[in-house]
C-alpha positions as a LaTeX table, in Angstrom:
\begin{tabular}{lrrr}
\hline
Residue & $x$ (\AA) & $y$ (\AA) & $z$ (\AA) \\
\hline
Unk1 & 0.20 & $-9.70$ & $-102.84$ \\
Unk2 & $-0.42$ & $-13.02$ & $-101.17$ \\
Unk3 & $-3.72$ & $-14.62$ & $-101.35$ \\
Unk4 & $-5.33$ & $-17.89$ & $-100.47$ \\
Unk5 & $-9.11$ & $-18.87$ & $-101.93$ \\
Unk6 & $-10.50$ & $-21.50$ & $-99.70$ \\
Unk7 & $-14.25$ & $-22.69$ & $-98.81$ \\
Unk8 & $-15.75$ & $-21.81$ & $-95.69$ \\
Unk9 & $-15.58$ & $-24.77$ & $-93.65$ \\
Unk10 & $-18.65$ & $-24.06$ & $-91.17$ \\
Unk11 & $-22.02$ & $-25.05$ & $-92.05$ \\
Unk12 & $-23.66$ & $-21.89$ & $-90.90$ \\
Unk13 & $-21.09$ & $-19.59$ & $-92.70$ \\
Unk14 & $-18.67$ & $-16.95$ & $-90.89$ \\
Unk15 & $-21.37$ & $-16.18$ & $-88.24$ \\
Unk16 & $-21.36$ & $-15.28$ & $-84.44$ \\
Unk17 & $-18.81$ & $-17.61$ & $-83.12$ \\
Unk18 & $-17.15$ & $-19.20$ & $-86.15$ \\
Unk19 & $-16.56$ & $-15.38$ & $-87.41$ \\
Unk20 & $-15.26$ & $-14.40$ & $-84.04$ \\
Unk21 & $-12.99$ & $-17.59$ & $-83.78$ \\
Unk22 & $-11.56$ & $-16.05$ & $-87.14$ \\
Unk23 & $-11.11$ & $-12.16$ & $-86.20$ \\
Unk24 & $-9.23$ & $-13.96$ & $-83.15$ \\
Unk25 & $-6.58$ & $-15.44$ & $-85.77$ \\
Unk26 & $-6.70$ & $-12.72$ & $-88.12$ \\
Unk27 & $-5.68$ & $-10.35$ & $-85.31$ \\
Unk28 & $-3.06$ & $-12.84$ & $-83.95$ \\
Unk29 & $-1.63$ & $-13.62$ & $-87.22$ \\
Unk30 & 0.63 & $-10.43$ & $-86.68$ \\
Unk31 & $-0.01$ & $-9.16$ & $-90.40$ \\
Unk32 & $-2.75$ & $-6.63$ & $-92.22$ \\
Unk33 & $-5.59$ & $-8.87$ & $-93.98$ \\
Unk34 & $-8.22$ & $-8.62$ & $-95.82$ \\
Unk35 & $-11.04$ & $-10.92$ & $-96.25$ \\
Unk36 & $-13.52$ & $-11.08$ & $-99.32$ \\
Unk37 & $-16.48$ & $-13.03$ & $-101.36$ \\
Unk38 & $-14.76$ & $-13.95$ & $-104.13$ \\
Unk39 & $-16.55$ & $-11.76$ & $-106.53$ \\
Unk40 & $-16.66$ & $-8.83$ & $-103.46$ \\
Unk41 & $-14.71$ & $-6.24$ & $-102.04$ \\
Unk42 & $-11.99$ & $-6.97$ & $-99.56$ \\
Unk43 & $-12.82$ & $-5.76$ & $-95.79$ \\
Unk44 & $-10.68$ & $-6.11$ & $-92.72$ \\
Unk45 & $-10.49$ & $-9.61$ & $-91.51$ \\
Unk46 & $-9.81$ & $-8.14$ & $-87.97$ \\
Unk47 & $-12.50$ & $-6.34$ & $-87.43$ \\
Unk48 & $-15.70$ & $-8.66$ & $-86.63$ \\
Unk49 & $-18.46$ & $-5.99$ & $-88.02$ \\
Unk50 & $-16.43$ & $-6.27$ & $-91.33$ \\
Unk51 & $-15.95$ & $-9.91$ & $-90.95$ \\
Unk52 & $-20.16$ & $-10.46$ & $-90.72$ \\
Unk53 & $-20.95$ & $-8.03$ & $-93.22$ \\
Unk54 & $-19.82$ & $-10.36$ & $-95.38$ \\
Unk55 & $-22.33$ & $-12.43$ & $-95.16$ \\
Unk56 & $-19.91$ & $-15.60$ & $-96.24$ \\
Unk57 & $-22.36$ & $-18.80$ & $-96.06$ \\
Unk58 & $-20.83$ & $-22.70$ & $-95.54$ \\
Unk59 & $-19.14$ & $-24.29$ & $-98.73$ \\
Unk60 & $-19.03$ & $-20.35$ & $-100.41$ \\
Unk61 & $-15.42$ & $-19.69$ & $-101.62$ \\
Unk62 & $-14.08$ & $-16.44$ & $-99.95$ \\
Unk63 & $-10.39$ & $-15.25$ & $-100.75$ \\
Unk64 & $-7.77$ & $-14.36$ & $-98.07$ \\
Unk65 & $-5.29$ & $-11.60$ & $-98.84$ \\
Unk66 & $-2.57$ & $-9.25$ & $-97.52$ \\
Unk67 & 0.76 & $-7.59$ & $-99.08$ \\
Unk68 & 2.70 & $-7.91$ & $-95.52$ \\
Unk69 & 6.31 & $-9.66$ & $-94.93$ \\
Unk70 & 5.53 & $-13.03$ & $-93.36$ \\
Unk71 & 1.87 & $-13.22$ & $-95.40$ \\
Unk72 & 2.11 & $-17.18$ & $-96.45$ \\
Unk73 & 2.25 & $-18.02$ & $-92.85$ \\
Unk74 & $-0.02$ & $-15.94$ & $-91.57$ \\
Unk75 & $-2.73$ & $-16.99$ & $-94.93$ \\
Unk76 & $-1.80$ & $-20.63$ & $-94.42$ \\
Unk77 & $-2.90$ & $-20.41$ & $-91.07$ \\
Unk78 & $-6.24$ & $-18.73$ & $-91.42$ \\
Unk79 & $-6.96$ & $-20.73$ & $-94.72$ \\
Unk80 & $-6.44$ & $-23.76$ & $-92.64$ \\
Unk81 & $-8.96$ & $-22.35$ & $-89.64$ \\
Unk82 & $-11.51$ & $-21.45$ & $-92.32$ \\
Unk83 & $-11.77$ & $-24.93$ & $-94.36$ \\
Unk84 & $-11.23$ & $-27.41$ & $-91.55$ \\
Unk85 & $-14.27$ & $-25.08$ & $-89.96$ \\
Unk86 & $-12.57$ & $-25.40$ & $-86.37$ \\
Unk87 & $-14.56$ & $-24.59$ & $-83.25$ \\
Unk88 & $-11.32$ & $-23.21$ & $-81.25$ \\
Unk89 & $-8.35$ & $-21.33$ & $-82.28$ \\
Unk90 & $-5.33$ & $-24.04$ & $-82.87$ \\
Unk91 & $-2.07$ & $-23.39$ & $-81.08$ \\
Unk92 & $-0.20$ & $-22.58$ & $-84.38$ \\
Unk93 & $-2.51$ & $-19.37$ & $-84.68$ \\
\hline
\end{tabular}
């Protein structure tokens, strides 16, 4: 399994549109994901009711995960989108 911890780059967490800028990768990246705290249980980083049930807060480390061929790219990618804390979806995504 593939996995990438990384800090959540936006100062009000993985909220509203930051959270929905991240569902949007996590359903392009092609591959099954999971998103979690990192002391929590995974949930489906697709799915934007899982996604803000996390409750994931700015600077709070949350791990990236998924068991799929192709995973680094696709984890690299989001890891990338949720540090950097980037307002739109880049055009590697």
């Amino acid at each position: 399994m593939a996995e990438r911890r990384v800090n959540v780059g936006w100062a009000e967490g993985l909220h509203a549109r930051p959270a929905s800028i991240f569902v949007r990768a996590a359903t392009a990246a092609g591959v099954p994901v999971t998103i979690a705290k990192a002391d929590g249980n995974p949930v489906n980083a697709a799915s934007m009711l899982a996604v803000l049930s996390l409750g994931a807060q700015g600077g709070e480390e949350i791990v990236l995960a998924s068991d799929a061929e192709g995973a680094d790219i696709a984890l690299d990618r989001l890891a990338k989108l949720v540090a950097e804390g980037l307002e739109e979806l880049p055009e590697t995504v």
